[in-house]
Backbone as CSV, one residue per row, in Angstrom:
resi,resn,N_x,N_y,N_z,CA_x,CA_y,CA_z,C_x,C_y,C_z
1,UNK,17.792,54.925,-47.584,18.067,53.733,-46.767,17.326,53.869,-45.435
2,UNK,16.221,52.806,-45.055,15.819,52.979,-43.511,17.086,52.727,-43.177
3,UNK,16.389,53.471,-41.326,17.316,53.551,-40.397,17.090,52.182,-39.731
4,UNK,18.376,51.693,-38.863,17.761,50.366,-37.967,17.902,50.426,-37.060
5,UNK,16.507,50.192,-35.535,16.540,50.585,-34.388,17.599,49.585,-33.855
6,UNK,18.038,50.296,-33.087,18.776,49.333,-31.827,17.675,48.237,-31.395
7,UNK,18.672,47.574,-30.702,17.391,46.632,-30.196,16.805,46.673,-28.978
8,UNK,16.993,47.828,-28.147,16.554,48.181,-26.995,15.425,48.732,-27.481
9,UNK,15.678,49.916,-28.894,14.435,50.872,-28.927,13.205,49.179,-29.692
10,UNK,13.430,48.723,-30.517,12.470,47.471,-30.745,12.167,47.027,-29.821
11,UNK,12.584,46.756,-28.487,11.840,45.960,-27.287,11.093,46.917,-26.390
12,UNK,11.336,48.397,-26.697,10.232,49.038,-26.259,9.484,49.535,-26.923
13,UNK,9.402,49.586,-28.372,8.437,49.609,-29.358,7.273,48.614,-28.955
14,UNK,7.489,46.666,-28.905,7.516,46.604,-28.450,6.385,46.410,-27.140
15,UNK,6.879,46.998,-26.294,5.469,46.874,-24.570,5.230,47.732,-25.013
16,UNK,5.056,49.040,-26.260,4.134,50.468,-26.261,2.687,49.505,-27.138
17,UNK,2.659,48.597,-27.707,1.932,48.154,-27.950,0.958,46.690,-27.563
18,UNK,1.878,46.653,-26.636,1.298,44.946,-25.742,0.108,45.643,-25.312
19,UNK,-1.328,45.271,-25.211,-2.221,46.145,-23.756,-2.158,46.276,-22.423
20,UNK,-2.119,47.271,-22.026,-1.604,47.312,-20.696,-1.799,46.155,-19.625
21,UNK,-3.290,45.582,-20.116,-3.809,44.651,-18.968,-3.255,43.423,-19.074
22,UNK,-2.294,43.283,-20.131,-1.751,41.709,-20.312,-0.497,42.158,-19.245
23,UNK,0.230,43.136,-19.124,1.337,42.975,-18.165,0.571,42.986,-16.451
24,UNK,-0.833,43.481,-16.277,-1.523,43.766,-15.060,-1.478,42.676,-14.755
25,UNK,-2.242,41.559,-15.372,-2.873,40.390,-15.474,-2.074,39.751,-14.670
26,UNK,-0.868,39.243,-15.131,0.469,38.803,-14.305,0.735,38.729,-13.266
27,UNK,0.508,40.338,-13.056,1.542,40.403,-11.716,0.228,40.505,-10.816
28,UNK,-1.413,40.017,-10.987,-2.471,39.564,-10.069,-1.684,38.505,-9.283
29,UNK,-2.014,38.673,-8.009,-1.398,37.251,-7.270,-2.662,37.388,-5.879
30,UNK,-2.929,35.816,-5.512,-3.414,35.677,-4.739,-3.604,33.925,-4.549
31,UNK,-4.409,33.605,-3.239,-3.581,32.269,-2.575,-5.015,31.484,-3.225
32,UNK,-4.929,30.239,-3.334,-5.505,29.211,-3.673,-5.614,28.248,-2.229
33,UNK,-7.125,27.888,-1.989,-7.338,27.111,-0.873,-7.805,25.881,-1.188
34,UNK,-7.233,24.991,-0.194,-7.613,23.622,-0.541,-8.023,22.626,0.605
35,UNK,-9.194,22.115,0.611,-9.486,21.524,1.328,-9.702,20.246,1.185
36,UNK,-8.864,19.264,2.111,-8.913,18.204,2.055,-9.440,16.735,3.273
37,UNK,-10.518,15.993,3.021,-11.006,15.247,3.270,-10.269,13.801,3.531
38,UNK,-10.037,13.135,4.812,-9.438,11.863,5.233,-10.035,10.583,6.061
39,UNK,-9.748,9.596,5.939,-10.061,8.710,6.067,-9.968,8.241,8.051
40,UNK,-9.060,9.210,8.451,-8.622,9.102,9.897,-8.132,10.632,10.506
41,UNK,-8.671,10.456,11.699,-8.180,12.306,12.403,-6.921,12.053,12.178
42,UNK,-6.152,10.825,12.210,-4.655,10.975,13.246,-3.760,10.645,11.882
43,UNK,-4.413,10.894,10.418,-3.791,10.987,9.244,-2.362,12.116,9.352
44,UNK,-1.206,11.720,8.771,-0.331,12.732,8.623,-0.333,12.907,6.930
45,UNK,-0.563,14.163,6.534,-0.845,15.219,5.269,0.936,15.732,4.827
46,UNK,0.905,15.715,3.723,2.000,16.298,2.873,1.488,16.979,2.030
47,UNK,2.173,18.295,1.807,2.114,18.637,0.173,3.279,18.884,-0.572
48,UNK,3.689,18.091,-1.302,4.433,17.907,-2.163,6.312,17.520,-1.201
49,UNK,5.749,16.692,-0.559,6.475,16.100,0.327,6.962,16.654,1.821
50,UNK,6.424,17.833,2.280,6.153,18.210,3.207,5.623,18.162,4.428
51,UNK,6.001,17.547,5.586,4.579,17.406,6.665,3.868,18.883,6.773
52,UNK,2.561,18.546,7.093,1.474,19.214,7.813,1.300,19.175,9.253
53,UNK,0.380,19.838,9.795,0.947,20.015,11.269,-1.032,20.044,12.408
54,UNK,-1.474,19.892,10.861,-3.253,20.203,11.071,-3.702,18.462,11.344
55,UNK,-4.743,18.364,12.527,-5.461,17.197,12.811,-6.579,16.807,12.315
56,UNK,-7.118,15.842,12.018,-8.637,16.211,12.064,-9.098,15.498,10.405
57,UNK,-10.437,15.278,10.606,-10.863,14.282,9.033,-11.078,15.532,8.368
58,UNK,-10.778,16.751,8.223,-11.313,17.381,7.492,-10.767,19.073,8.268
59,UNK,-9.872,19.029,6.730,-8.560,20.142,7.157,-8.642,21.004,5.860
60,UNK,-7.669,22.211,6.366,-7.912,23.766,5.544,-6.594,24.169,5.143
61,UNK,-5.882,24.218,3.949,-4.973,24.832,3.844,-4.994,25.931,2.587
62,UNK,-4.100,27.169,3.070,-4.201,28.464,2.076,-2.627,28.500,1.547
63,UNK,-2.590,28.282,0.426,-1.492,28.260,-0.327,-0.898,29.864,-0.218
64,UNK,0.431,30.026,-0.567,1.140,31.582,-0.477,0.748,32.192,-2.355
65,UNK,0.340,33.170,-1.845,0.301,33.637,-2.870,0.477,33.459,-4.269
66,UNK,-0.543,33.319,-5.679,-0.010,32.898,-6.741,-0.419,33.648,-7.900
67,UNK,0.389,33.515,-8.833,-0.073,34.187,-10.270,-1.484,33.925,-10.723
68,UNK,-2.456,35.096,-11.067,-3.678,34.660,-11.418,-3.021,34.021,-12.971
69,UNK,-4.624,33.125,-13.415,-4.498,32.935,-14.741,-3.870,31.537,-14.937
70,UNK,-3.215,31.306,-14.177,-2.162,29.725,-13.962,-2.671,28.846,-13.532
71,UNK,-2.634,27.519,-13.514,-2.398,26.503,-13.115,-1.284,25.884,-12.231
72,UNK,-1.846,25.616,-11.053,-0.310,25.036,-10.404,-0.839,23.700,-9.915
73,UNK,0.184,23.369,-9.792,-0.184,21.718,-9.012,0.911,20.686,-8.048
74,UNK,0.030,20.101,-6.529,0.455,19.663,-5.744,0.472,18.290,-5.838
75,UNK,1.232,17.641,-4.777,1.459,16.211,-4.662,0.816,15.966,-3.243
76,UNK,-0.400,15.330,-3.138,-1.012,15.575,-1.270,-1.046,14.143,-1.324
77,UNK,-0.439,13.659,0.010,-0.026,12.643,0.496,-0.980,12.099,1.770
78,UNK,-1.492,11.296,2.069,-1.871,10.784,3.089,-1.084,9.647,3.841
79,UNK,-0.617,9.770,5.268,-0.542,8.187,5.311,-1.022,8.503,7.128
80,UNK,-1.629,6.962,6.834,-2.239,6.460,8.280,-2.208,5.202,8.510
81,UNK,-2.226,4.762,9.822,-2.245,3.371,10.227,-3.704,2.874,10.569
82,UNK,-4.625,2.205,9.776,-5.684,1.372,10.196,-5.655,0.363,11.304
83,UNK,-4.336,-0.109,11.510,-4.244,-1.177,12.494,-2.648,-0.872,13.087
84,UNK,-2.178,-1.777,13.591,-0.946,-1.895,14.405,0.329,-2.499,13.110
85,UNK,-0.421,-2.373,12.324,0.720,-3.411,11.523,0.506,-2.906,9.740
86,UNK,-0.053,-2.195,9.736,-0.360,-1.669,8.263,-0.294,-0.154,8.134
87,UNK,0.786,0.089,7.439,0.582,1.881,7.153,-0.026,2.293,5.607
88,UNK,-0.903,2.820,5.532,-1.369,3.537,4.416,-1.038,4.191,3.763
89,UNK,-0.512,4.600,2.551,-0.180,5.534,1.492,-0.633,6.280,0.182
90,UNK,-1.340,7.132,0.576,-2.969,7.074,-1.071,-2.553,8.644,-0.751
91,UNK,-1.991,9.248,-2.290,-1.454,10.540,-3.012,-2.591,11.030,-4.053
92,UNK,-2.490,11.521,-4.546,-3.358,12.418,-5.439,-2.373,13.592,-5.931
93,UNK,-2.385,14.044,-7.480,-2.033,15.029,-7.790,-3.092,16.394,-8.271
94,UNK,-2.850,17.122,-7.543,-4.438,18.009,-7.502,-3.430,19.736,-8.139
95,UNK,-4.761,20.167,-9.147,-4.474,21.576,-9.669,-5.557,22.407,-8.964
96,UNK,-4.636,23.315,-8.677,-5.401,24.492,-7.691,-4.546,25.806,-8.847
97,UNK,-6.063,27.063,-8.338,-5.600,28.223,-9.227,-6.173,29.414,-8.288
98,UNK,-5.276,30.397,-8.505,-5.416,31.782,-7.403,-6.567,32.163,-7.323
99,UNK,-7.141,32.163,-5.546,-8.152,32.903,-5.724,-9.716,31.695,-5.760
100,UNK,-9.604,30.390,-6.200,-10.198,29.639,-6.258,-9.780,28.377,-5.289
101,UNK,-11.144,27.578,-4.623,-11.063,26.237,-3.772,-10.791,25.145,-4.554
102,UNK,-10.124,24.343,-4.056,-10.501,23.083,-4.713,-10.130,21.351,-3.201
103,UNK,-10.941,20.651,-3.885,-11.676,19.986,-2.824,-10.746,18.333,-2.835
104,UNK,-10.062,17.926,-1.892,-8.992,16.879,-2.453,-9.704,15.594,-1.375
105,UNK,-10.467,14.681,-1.853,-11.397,13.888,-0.889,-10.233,12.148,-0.898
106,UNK,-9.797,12.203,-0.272,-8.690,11.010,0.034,-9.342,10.083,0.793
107,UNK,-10.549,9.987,1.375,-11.662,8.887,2.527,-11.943,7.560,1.677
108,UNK,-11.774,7.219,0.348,-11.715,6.331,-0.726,-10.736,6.002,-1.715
109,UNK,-10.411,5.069,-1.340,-9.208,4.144,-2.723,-9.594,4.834,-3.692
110,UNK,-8.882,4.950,-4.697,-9.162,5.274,-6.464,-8.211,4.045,-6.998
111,UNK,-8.862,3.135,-7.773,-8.329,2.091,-8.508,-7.638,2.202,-9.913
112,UNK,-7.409,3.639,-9.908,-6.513,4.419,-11.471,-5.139,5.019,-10.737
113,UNK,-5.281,5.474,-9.150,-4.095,5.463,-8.722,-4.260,4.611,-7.143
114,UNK,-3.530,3.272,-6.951,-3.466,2.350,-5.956,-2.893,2.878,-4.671
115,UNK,-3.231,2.433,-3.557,-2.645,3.011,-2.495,-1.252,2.095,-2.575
116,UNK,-0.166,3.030,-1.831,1.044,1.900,-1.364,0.694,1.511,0.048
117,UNK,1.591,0.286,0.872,1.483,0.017,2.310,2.906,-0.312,2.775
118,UNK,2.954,0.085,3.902,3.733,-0.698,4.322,3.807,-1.326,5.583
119,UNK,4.274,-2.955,5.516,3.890,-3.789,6.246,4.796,-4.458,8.009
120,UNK,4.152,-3.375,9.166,5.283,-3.428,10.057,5.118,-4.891,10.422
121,UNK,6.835,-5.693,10.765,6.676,-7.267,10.647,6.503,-7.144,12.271
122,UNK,5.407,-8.388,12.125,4.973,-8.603,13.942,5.053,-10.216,13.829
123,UNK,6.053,-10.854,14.265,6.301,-12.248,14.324,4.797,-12.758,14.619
124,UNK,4.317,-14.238,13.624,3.379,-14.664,14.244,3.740,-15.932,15.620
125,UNK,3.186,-15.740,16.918,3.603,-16.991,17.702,3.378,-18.481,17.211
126,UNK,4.221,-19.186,17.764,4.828,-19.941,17.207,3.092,-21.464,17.169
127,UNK,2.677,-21.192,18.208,0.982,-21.739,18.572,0.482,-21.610,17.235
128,UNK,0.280,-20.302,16.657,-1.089,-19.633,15.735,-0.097,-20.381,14.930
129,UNK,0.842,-20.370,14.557,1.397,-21.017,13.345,1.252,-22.498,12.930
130,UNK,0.911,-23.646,13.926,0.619,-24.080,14.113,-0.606,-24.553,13.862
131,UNK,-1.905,-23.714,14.292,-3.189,-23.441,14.362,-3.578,-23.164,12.506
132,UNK,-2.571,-22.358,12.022,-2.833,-22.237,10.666,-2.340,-22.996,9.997
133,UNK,-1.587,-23.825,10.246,-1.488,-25.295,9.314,-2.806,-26.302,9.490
134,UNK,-3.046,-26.380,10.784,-3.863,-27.025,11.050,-4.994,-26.655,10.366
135,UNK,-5.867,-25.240,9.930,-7.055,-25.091,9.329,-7.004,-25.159,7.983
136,UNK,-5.913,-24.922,7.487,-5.558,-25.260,5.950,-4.989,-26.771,5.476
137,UNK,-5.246,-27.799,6.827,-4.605,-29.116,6.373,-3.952,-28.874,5.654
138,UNK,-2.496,-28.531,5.942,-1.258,-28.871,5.287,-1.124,-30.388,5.302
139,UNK,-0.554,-30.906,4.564,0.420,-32.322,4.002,1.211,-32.185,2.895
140,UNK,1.677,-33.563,2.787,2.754,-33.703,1.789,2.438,-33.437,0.535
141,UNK,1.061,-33.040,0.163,1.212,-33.152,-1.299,1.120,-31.580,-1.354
142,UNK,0.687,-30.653,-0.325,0.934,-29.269,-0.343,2.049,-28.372,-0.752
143,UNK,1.728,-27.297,-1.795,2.751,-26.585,-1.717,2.542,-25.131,-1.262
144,UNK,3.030,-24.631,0.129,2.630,-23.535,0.654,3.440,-21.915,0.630
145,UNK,2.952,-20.894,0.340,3.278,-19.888,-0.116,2.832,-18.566,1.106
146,UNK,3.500,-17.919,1.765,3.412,-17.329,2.753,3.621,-15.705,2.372
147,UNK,2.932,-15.066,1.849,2.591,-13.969,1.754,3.421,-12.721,2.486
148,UNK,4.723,-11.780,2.476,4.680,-10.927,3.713,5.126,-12.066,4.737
149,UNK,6.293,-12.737,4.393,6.483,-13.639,4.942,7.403,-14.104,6.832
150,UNK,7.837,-12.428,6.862,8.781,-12.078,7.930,10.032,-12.929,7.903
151,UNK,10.350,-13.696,8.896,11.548,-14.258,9.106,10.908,-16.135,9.065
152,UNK,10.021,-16.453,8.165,9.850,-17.206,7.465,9.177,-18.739,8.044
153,UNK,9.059,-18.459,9.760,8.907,-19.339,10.057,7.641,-20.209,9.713
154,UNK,6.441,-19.772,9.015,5.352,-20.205,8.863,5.658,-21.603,7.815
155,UNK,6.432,-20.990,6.333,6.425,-21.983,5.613,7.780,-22.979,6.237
156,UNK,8.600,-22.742,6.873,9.546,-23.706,7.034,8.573,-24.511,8.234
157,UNK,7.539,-24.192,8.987,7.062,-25.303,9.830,6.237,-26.055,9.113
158,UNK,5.614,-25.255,8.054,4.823,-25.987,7.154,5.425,-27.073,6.450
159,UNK,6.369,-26.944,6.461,7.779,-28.312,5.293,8.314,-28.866,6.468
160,UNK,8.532,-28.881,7.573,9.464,-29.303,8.618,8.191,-30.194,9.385
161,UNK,7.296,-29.254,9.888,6.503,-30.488,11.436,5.031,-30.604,10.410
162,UNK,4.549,-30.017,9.040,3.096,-30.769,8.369,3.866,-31.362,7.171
163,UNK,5.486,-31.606,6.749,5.698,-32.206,5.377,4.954,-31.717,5.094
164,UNK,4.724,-30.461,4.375,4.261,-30.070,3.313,5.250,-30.275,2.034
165,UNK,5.045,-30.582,0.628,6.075,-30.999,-0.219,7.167,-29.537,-0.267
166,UNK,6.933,-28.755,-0.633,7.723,-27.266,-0.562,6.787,-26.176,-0.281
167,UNK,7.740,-25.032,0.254,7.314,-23.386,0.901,7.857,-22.689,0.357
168,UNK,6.851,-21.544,0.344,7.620,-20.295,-0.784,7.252,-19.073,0.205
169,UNK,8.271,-18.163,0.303,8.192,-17.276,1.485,8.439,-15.947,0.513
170,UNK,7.271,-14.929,0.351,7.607,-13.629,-0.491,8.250,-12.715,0.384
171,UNK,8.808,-11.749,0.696,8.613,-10.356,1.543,9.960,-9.552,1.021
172,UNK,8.978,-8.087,1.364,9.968,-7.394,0.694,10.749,-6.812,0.961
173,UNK,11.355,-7.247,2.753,12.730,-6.384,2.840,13.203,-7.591,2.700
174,UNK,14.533,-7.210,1.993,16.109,-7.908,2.010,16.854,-8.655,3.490
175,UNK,16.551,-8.103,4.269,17.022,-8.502,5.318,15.868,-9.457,5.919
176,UNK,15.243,-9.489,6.223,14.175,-10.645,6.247,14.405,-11.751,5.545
177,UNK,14.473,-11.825,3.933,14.461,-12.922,3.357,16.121,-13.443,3.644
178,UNK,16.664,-12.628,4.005,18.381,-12.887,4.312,17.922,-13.794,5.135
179,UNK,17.141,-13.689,6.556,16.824,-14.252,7.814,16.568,-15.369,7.458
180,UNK,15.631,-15.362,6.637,14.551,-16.886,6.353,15.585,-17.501,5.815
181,UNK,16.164,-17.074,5.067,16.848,-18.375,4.080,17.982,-18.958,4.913
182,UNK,18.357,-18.386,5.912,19.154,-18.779,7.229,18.525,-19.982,7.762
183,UNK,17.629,-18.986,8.501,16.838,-19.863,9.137,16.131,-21.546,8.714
184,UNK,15.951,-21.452,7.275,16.091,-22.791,6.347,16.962,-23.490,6.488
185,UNK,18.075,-23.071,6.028,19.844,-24.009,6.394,19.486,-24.382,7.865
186,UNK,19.280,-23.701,8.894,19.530,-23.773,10.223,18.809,-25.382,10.250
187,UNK,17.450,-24.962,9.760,16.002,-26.488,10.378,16.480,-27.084,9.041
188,UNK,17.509,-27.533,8.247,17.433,-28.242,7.101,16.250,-28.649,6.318
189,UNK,15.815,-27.575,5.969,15.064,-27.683,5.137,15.259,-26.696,3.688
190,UNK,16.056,-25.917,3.512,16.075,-25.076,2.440,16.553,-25.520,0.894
191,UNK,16.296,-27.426,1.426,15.986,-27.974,0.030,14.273,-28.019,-0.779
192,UNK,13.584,-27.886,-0.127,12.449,-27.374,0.041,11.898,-26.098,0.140
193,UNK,12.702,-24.994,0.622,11.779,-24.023,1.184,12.844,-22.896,0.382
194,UNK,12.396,-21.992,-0.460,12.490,-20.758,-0.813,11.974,-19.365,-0.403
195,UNK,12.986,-18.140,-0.433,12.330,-16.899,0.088,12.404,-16.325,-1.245
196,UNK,12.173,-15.243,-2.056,12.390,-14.139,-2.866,11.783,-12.728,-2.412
197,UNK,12.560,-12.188,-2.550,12.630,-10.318,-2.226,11.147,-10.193,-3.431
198,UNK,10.324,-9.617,-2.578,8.995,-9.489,-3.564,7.662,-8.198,-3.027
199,UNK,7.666,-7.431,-3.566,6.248,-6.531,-2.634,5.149,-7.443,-3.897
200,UNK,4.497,-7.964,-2.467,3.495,-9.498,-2.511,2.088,-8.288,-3.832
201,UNK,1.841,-6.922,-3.378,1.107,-6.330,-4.589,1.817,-6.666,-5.755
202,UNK,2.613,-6.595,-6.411,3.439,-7.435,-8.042,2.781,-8.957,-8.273
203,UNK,2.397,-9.653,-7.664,2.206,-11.275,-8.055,1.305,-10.897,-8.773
204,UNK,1.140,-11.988,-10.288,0.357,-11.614,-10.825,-0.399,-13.381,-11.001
205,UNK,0.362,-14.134,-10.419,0.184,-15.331,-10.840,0.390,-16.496,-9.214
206,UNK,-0.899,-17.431,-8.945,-0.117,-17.534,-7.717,-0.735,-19.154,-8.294
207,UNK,-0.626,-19.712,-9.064,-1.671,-20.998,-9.226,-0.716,-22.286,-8.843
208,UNK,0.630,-21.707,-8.795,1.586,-22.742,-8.188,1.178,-23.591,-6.366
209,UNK,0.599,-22.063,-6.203,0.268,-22.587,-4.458,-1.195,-23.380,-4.380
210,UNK,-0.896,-24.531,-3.449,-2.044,-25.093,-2.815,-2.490,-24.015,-1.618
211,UNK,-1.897,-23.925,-0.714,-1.985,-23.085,0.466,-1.463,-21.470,0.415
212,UNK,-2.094,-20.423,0.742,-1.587,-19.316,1.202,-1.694,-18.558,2.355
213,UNK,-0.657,-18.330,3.174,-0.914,-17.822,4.315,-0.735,-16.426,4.278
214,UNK,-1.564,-15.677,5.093,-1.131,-13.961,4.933,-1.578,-13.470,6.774
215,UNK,-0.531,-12.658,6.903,-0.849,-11.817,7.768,-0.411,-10.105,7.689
216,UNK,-1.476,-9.186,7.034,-0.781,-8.351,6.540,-1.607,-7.230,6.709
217,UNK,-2.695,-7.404,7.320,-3.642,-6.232,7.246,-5.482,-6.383,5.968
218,UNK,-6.193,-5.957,6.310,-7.430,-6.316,5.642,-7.334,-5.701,3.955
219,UNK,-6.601,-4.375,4.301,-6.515,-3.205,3.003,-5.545,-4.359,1.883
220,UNK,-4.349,-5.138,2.630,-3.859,-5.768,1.442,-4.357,-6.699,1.163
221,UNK,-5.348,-7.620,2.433,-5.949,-8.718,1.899,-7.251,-8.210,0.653
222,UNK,-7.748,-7.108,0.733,-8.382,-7.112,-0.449,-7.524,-6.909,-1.770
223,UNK,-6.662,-5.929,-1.821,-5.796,-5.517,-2.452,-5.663,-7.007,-3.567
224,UNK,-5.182,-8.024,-2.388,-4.991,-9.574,-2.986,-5.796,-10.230,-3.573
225,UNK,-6.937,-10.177,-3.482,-8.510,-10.841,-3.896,-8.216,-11.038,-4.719
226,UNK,-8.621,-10.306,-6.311,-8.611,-10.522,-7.039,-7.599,-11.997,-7.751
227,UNK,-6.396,-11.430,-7.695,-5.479,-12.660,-7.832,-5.433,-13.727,-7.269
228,UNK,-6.055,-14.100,-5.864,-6.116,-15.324,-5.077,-7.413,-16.319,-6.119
229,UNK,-8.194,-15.489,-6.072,-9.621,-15.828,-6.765,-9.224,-16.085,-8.309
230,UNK,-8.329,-15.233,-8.869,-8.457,-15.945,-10.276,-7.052,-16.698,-10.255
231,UNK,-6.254,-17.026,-9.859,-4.874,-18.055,-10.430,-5.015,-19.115,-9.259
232,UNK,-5.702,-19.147,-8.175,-5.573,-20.198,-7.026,-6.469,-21.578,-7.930
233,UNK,-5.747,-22.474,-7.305,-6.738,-24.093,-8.203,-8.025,-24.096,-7.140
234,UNK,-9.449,-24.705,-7.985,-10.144,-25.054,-6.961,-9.334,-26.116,-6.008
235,UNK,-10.039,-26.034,-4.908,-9.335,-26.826,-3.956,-8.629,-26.405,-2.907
236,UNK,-8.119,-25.017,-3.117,-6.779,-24.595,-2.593,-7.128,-23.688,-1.537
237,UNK,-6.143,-23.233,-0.469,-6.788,-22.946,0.664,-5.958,-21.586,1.240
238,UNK,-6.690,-20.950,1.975,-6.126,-19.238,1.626,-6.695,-19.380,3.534
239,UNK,-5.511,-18.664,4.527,-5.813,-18.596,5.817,-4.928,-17.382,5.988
240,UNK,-5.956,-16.397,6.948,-5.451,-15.152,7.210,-5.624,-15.431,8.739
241,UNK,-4.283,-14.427,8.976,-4.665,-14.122,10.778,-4.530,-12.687,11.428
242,UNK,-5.932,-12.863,11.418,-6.598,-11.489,12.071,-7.316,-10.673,11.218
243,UNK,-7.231,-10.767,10.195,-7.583,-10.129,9.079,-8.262,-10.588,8.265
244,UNK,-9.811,-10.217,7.891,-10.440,-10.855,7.013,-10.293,-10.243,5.758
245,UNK,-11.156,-10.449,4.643,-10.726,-10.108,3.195,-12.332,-9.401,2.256
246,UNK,-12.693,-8.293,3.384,-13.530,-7.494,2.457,-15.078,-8.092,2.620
247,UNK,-15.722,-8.184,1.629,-17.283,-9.138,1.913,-16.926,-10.500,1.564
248,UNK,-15.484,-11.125,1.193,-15.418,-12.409,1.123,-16.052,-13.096,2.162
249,UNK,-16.810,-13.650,2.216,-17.348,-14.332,3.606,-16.063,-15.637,3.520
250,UNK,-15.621,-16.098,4.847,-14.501,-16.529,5.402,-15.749,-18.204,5.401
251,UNK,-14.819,-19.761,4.834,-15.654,-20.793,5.114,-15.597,-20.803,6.589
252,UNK,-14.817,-20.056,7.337,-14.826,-21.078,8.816,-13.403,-19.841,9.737
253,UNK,-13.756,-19.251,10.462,-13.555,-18.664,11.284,-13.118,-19.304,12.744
254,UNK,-12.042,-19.399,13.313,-11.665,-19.718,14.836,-10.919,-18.907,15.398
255,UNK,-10.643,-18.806,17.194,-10.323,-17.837,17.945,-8.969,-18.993,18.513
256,UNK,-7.481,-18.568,18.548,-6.670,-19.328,19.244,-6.269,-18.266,20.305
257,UNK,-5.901,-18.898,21.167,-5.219,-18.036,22.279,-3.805,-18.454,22.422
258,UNK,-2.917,-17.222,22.214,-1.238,-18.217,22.507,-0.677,-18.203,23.565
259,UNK,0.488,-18.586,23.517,1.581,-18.473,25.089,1.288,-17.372,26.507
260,UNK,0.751,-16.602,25.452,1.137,-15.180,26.461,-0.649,-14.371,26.719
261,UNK,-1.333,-15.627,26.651,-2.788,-15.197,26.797,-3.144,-14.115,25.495
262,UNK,-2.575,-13.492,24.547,-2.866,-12.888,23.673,-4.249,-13.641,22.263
263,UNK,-5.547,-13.558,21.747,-6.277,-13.819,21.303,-6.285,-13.408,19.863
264,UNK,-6.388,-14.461,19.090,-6.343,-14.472,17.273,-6.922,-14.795,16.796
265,UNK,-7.936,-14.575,15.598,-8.430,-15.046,14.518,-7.932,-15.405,13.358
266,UNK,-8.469,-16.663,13.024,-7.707,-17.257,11.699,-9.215,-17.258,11.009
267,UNK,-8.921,-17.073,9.987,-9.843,-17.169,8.924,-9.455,-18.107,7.801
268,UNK,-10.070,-18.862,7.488,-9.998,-19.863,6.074,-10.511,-19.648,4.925
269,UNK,-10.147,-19.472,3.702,-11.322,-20.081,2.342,-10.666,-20.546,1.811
270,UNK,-11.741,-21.099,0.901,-11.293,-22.653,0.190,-11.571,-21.972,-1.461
271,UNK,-11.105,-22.266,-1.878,-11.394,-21.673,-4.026,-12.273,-22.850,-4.386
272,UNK,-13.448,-22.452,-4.760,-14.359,-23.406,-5.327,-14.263,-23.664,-7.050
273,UNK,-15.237,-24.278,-7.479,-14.914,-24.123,-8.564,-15.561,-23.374,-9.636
């Protein structure tokens, strides 16, 4: 009758035959560097949800120590403000391995992973609002759609002092569209004028609107292109303020000045056919 090892003596039977260099191999450790490339000095960097503490378009970090032979992988975060009113959000998931660089270039959109934004609300004065009905000839047979809409006043003046036939107000905090739809009851008009809780990147369809107004930053007005250009009717009329929309060349460009001496650009286009 064989004998039968315990199972201690089998598990060192066992490593007497593993090669030594497969247990060496392992316990190799050393740091993985990564250097990453940005779009702005005054970018704040994450890795894997972490702040960074380094300035500058073009920064150095040395990971702690790691198992050779592996694969590991980070979550690097960028966010920056291009303007006063737009924050940036463009991630990347990057594999780094001990002992080796690897190069994380964030200075360009990638259209396989989209940047997020987010949109700080800066009331437009009550003048420019005005000024942008006026370049988009609002009337009654208009139906106007306000992009990032804040506390809503654009489309309720658009239905209230240009009769426009109805206003559609997107934006995506809750408390905002709470505001607007107030603010509707308040000017009786919210037989006409709708808000919905919406991040305005989701529309996939906008052919309902004659008019669209946006004030949101240039990064989302391109972001928007595409969809303005294919669901808008010829005819229909798209006015940004302050913000133009990429190499779209703008039909018609003007400078308003409001209450408080402060200076704006409105930009117009029209959807041809």
């Amino acid at each position: 009758m064989k004998r039968r090892l315990p199972a201690i003596e089998i598990a060192l039977a066992f490593l007497c035959i593993v090669p030594p260099a497969f247990g060496q191999r392992n316990l190799v450790r050393a740091p993985a560097q990564v250097r990453v490339l940005l779009p702005q000095e005054d970018a704040t960097l994450f890795f894997d949800g972490k702040a960074t503490k380094q300035k500058g378009s073009k920064r150095h970090y040395t990971t702690p120590p790691l198992p050779a032979h592996r694969t590991f992988t980070y979550k690097v975060t960028a966010k920056w403000w291009p303007n006063n009113y737009t924050e940036v959000i463009r991630a990347r998931t990057v594999a780094v391995r001990a002992g080796q660089e690897t190069l994380v270039d964030l200075r360009q959109p990638d259209p396989k992973h989209p940047d997020d934004y987010v949109i700080r609300f800066v009331p437009t004065p009550d003048d420019v609002v005005d000024a942008m009905c006026k370049l988009a000839q609002v009337g009654k047979d208009d139906v106007v759609y306000d992009l990032g809409c804040g506390d809503g006043r654009i489309v309720i003046t658009a239905v209230s002092e240009f009769k426009a036939k109805r206003g559609v107000g997107i934006d995506i905090d809750p408390r905002l569209v709470k505001l607007s739809t107030k603010s509707a009851k308040e000017e009786k008009v919210d037989d006409r004028v709708t808000f919905r809780q919406q991040d305005v990147l989701t529309i996939k369809d906008l052919s309902e609107a004659s008019v669209v107004m946006m004030y949101m930053g240039e990064d989302v007005n391109k972001r928007l292109m595409p969809i303005l250009k294919k669901t808008l009717k010829p005819g229909s009329r798209i006015v940004s303020h302050d913000f133009p929309m990429g190499d779209w060349k703008a039909d018609k460009v003007i400078q308003v000045t409001d209450e408080f001496g402060d200076e704006h650009e409105l930009y117009l286009w029209t959807i041809r056919k």
